[in-house]
C-alpha positions as a LaTeX table, in Angstrom:
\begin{tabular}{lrrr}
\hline
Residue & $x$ (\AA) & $y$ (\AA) & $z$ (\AA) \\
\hline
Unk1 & 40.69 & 1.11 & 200.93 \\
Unk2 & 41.19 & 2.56 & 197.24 \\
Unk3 & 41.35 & $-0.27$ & 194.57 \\
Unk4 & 44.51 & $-0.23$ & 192.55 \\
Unk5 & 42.27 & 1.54 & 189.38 \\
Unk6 & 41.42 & 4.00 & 191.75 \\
Unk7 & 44.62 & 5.39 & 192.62 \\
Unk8 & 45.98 & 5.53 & 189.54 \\
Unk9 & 43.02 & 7.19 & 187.97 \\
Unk10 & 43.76 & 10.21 & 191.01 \\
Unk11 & 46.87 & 10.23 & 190.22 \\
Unk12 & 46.80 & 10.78 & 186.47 \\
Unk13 & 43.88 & 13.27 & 187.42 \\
Unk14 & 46.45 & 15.37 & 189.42 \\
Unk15 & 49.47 & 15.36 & 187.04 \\
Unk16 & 46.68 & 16.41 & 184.70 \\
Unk17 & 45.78 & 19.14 & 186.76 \\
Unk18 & 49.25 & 20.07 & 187.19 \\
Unk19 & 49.96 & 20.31 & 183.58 \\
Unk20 & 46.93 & 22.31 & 183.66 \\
Unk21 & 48.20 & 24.88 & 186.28 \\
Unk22 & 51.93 & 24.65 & 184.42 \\
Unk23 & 50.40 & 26.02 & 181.35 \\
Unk24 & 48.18 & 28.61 & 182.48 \\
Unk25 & 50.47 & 30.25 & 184.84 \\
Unk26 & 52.77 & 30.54 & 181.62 \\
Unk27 & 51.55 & 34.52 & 181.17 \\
Unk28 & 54.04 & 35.16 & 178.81 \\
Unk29 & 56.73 & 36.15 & 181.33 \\
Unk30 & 57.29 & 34.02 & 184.23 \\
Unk31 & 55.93 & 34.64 & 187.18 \\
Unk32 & 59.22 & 34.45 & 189.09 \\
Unk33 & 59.27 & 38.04 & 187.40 \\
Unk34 & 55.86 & 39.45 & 188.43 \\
Unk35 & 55.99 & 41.18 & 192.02 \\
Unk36 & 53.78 & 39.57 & 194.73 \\
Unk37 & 50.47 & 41.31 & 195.03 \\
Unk38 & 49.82 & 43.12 & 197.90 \\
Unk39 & 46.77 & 45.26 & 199.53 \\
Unk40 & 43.42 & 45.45 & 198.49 \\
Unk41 & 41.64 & 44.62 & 195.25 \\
Unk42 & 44.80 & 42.37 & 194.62 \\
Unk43 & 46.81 & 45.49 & 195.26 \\
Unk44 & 45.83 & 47.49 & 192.03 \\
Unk45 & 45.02 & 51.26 & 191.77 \\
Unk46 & 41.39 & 51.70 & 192.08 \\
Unk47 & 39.84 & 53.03 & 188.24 \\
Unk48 & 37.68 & 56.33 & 188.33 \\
Unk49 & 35.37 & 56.21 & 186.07 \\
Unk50 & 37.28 & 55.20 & 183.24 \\
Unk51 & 37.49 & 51.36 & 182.81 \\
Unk52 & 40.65 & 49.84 & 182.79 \\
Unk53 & 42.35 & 46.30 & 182.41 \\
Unk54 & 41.98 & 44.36 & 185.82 \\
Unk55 & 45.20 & 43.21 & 187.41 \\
Unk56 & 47.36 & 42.91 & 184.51 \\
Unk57 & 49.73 & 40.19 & 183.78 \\
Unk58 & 47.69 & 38.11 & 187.00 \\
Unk59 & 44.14 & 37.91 & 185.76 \\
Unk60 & 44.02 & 39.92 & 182.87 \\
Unk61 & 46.78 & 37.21 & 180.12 \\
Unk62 & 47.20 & 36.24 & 177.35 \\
Unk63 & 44.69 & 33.65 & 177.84 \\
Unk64 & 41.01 & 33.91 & 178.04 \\
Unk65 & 40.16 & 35.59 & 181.30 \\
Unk66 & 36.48 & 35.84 & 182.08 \\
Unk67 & 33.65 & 36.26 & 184.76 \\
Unk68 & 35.45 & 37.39 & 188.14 \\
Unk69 & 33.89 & 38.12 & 191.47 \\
Unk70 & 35.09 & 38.71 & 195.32 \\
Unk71 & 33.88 & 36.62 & 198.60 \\
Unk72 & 32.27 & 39.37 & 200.34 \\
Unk73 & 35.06 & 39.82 & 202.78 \\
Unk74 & 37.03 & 40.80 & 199.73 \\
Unk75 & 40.24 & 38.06 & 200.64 \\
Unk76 & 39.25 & 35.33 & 197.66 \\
Unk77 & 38.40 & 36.41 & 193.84 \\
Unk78 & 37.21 & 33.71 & 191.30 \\
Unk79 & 37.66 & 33.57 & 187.87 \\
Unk80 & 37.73 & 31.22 & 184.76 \\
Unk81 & 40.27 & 31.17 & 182.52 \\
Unk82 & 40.76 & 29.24 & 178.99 \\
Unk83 & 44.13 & 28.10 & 178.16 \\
Unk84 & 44.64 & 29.47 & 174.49 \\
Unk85 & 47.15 & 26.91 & 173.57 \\
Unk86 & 45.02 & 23.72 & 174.89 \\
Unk87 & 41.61 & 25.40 & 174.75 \\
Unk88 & 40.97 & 23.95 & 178.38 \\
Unk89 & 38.79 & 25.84 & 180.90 \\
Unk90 & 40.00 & 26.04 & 184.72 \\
Unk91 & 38.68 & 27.99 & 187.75 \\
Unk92 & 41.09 & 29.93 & 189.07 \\
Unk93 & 41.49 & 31.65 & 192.75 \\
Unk94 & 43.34 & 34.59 & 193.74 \\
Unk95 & 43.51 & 34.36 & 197.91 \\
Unk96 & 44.76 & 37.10 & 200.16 \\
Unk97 & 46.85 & 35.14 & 202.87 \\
Unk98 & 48.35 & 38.03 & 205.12 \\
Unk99 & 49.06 & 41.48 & 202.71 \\
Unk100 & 50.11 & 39.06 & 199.78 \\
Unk101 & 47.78 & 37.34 & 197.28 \\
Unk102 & 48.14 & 33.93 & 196.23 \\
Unk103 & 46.95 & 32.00 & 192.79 \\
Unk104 & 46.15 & 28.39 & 192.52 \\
Unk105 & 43.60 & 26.48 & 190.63 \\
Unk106 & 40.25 & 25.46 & 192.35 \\
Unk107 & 39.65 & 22.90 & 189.49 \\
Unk108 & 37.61 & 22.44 & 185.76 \\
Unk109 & 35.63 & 25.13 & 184.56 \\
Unk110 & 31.69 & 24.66 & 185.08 \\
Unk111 & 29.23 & 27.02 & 183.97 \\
Unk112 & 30.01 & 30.54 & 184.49 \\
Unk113 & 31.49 & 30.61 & 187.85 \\
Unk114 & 29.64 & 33.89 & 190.22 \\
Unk115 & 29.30 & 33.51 & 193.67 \\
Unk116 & 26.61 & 34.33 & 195.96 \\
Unk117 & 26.37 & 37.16 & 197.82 \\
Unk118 & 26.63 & 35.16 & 201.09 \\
Unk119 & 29.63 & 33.85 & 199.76 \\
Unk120 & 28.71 & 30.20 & 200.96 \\
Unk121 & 27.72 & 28.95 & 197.23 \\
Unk122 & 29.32 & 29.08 & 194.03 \\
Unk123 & 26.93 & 29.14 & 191.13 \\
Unk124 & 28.20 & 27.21 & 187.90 \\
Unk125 & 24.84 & 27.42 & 185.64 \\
Unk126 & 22.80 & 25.17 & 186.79 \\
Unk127 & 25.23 & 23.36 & 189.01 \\
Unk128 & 26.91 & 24.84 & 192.34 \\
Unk129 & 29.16 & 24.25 & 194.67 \\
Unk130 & 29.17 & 24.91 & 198.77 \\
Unk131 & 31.97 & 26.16 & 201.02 \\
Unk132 & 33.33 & 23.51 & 203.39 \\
Unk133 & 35.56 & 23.36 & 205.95 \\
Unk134 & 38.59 & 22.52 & 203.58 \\
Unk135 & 37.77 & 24.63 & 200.54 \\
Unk136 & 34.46 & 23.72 & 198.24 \\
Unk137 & 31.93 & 20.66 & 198.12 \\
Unk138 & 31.77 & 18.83 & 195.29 \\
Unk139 & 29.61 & 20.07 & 192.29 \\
Unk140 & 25.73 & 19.60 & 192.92 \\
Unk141 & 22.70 & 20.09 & 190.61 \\
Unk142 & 20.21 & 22.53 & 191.43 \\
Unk143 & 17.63 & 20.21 & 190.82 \\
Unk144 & 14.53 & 19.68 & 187.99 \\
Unk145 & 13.12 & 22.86 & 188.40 \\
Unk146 & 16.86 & 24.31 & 186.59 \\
Unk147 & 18.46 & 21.07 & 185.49 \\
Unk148 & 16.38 & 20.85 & 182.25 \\
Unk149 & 17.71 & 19.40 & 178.80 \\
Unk150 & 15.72 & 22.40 & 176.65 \\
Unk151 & 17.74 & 24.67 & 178.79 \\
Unk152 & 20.88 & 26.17 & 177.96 \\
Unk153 & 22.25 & 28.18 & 181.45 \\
Unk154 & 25.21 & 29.30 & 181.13 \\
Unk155 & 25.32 & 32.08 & 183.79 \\
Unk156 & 22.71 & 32.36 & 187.00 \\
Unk157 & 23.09 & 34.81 & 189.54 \\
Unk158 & 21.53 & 35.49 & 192.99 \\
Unk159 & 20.50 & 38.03 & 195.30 \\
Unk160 & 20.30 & 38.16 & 199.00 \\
Unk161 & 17.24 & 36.94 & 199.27 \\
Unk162 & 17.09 & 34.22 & 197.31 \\
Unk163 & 15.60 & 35.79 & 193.34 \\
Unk164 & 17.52 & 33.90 & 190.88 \\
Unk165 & 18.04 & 34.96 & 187.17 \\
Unk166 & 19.78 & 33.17 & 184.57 \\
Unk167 & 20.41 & 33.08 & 181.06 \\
Unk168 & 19.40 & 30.23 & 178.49 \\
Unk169 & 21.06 & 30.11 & 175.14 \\
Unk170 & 19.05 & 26.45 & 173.83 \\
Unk171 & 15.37 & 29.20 & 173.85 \\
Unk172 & 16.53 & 31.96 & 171.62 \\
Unk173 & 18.59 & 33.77 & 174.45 \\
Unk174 & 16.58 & 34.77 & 177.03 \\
Unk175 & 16.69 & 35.67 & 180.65 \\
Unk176 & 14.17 & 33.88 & 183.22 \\
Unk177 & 13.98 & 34.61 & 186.97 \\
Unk178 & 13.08 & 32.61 & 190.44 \\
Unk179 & 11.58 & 34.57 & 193.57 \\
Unk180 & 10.62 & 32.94 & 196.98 \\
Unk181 & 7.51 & 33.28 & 198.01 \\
Unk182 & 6.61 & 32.41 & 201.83 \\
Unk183 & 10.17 & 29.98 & 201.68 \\
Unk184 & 8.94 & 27.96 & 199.15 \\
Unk185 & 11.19 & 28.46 & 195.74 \\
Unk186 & 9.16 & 29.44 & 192.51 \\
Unk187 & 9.10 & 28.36 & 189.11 \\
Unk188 & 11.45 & 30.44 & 187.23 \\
Unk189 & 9.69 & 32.50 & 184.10 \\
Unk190 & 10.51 & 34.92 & 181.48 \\
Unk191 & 11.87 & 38.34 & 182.16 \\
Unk192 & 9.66 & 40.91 & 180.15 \\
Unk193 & 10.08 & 41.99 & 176.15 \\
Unk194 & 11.97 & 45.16 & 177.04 \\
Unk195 & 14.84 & 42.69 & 178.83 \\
Unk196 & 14.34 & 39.92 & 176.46 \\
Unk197 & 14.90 & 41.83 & 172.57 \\
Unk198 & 17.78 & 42.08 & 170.74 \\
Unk199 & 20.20 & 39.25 & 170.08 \\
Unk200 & 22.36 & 37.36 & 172.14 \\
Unk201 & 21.10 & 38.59 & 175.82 \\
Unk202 & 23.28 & 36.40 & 178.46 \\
Unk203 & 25.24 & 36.55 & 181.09 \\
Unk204 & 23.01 & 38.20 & 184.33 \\
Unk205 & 23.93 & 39.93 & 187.25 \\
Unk206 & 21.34 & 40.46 & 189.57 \\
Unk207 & 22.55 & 43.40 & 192.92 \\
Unk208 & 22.67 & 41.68 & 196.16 \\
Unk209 & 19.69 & 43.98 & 197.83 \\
Unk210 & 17.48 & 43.06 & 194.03 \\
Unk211 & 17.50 & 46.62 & 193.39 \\
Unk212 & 19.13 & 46.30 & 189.65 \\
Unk213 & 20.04 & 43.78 & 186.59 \\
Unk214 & 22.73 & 43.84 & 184.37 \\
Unk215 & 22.76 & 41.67 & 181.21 \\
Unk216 & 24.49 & 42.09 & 178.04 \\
Unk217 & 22.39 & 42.00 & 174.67 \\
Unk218 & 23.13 & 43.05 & 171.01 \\
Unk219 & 20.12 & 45.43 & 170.42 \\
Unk220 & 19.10 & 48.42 & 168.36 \\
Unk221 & 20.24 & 51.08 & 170.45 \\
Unk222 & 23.76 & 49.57 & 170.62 \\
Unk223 & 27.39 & 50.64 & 169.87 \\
Unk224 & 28.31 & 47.97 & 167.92 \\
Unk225 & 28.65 & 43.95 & 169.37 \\
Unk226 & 26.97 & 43.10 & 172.88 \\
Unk227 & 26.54 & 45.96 & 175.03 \\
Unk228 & 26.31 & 46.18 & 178.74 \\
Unk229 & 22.26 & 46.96 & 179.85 \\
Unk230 & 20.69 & 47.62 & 183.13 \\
Unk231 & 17.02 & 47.42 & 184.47 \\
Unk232 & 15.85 & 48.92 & 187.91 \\
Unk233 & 13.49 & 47.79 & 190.26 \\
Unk234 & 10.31 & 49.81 & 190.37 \\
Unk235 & 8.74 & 50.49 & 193.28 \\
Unk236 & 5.62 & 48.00 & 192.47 \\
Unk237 & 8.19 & 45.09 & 192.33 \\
Unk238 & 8.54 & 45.37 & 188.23 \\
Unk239 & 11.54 & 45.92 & 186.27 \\
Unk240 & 12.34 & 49.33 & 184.71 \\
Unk241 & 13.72 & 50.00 & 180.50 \\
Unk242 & 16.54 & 48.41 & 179.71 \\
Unk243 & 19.11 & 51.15 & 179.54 \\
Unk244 & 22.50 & 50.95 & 177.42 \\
Unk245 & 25.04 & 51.74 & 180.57 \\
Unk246 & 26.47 & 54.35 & 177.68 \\
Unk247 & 29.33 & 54.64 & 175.77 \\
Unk248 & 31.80 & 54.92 & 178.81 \\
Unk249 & 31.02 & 50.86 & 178.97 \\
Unk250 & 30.18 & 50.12 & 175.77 \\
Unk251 & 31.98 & 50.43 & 172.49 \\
Unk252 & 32.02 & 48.92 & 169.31 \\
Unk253 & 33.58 & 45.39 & 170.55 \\
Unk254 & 32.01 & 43.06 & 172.61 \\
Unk255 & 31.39 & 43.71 & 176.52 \\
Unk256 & 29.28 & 41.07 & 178.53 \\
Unk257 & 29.54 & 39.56 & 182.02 \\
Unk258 & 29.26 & 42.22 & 184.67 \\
Unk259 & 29.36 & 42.15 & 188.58 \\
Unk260 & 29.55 & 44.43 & 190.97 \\
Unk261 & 32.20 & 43.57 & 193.63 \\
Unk262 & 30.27 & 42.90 & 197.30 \\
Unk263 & 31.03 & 46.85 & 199.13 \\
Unk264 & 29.39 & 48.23 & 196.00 \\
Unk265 & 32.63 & 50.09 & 194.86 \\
Unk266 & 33.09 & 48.39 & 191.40 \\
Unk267 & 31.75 & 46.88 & 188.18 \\
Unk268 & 33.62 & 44.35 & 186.64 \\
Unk269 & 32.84 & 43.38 & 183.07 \\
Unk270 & 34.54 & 41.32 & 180.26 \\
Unk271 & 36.03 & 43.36 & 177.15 \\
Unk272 & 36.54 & 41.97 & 173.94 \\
Unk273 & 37.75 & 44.82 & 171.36 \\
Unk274 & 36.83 & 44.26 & 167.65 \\
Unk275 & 38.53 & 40.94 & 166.02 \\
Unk276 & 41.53 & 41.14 & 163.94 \\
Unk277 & 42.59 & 44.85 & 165.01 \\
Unk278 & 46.66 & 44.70 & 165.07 \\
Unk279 & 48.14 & 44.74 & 168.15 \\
Unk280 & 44.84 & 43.96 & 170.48 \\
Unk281 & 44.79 & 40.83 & 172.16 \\
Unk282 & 41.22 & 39.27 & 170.33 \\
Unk283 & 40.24 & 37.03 & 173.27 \\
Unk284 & 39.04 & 40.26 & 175.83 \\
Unk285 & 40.03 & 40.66 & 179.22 \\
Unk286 & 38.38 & 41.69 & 182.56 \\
Unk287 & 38.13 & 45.03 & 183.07 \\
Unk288 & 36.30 & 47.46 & 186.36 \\
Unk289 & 35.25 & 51.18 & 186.85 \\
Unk290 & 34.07 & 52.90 & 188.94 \\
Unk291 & 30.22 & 52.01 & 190.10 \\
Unk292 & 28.86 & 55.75 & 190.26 \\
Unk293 & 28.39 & 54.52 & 186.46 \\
Unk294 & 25.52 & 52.83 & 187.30 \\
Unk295 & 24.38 & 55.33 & 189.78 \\
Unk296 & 24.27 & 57.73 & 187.00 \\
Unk297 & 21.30 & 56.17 & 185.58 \\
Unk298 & 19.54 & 55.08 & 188.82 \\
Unk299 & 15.95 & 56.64 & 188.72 \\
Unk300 & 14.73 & 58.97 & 191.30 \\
Unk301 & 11.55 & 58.01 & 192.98 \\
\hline
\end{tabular}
């Protein structure tokens, strides 16, 4: 049996999260006035290969919107979203229940929410979370090897069999990476010099069959803030250049945070257009295009 303390502490946790969920829904028309979503992709009109805004008015606000991605059978997208008004960070889900898609609030933003490409864990940094029976486990640690105090992760990623990469902003921005050798996991090191220049480089995506990693990074070559980069897998096992994914992608604000939805079809990435420009809503939004963008610069063996 709960003790009194108990109970009230759950309940002043839910009318918290309620308040939480009031004031994030609040788009900036109410949502009585939005039409229900229906069909794939949350029932918006592909993009060639021309980025454009995600879901409008649903995931893409007027509130921070950032770091999306898809169970692999496409019903559930994830996504984190910062209330401007309180500054609070919530993970939100979009579910496809029939035709029509359905928003609710899976609970306090940790980490960079990404899932796996089994769709079975949620990465949040260095924490994670498991599918159960009635929705998601409570958050775990991923143990001493990742759960150290020098390291800043922000955003780790994984691919179907098991490499890890993640970011670490408390060591100068860098990216390190985890194999499995012989089903034993590895200590994660650095990514190489040509990954790990430039300023700022966060925010991984590593494909689901290894083949490819995206990162952002403020370097030389660039069009202005962060840019989106991508390295190859060579066919030794190394990674390729870093190259800028061009200015298609990139432009003279800020794009970071890319994933590449589980059928291969789309990159999502996070916008933010330069600060202070009238009229443009400084805080970014999720946008996707086409992937033949990154098949443009795949090399040919």
């Amino acid at each position: 049996m709960k003790k009194k303390g108990q109970v009230v502490k759950h309940f002043c946790s839910s009318i918290s999260l309620l308040i939480s969920l009031f004031a994030v829904s609040s788009h900036g028309c109410s949502q009585e006035a939005l039409p229900l979503l229906e069909g794939p992709y949350l029932g918006q009109t592909p993009p060639g290969l021309t980025p454009k805004i995600f879901a409008p008015g649903y995931v893409a606000t007027r509130h921070r919107d950032y770091s999306g991605s898809f169970t692999p059978d496409m019903t559930e997208f994830y996504f984190s979203r910062m209330d401007v008004d309180t500054e609070k960070w919530l993970l939100i889900r979009f579910k496809q229940i029939g035709n029509q898609w359905h928003e609710s609030v899976v609970g306090p933003r940790v980490g960079r929410p990404l899932l796996a490409p089994d769709g079975k864990t949620m990465h949040l940094g260095n924490k994670y979370m498991v599918r159960t029976e009635s929705g998601w486990s409570d958050i775990k640690s991923m143990g001493t090897m990742f759960d150290r105090k020098d390291w800043g992760i922000m955003r780790l990623t994984s691919s179907a069999d098991g490499t890890i990469v993640f970011d670490d902003y408390k060591s100068n921005d860098v990216l390190r990476i985890s194999t499995v050798s012989n089903g034993k996991r590895q200590p994660p090191v650095l990514l190489g010099p040509h990954i790990n220049s430039g300023k700022w480089t966060a925010h991984p995506f590593i494909a689901a069959d290894g083949s490819y990693l995206i990162w952002d990074s403020e370097k030389d070559d660039g069009y202005g803030d962060k840019d989106l980069y991508i390295s190859f897998r060579q066919q030794d096992g190394s990674w390729g250049k870093a190259i800028n994914l061009g200015d298609t992608i990139n432009t003279a604000g800020n794009e970071a945070s890319a994933y590449v939805s589980p059928d291969g079809k789309y990159l999502f990435f996070n916008h933010n257009p330069i600060k202070g420009k009238d009229g443009v809503d400084p805080e970014g939004d999720i946008y996707w295009v086409d992937a033949q963008i990154i098949e443009k610069h795949r090399p040919k063996f």
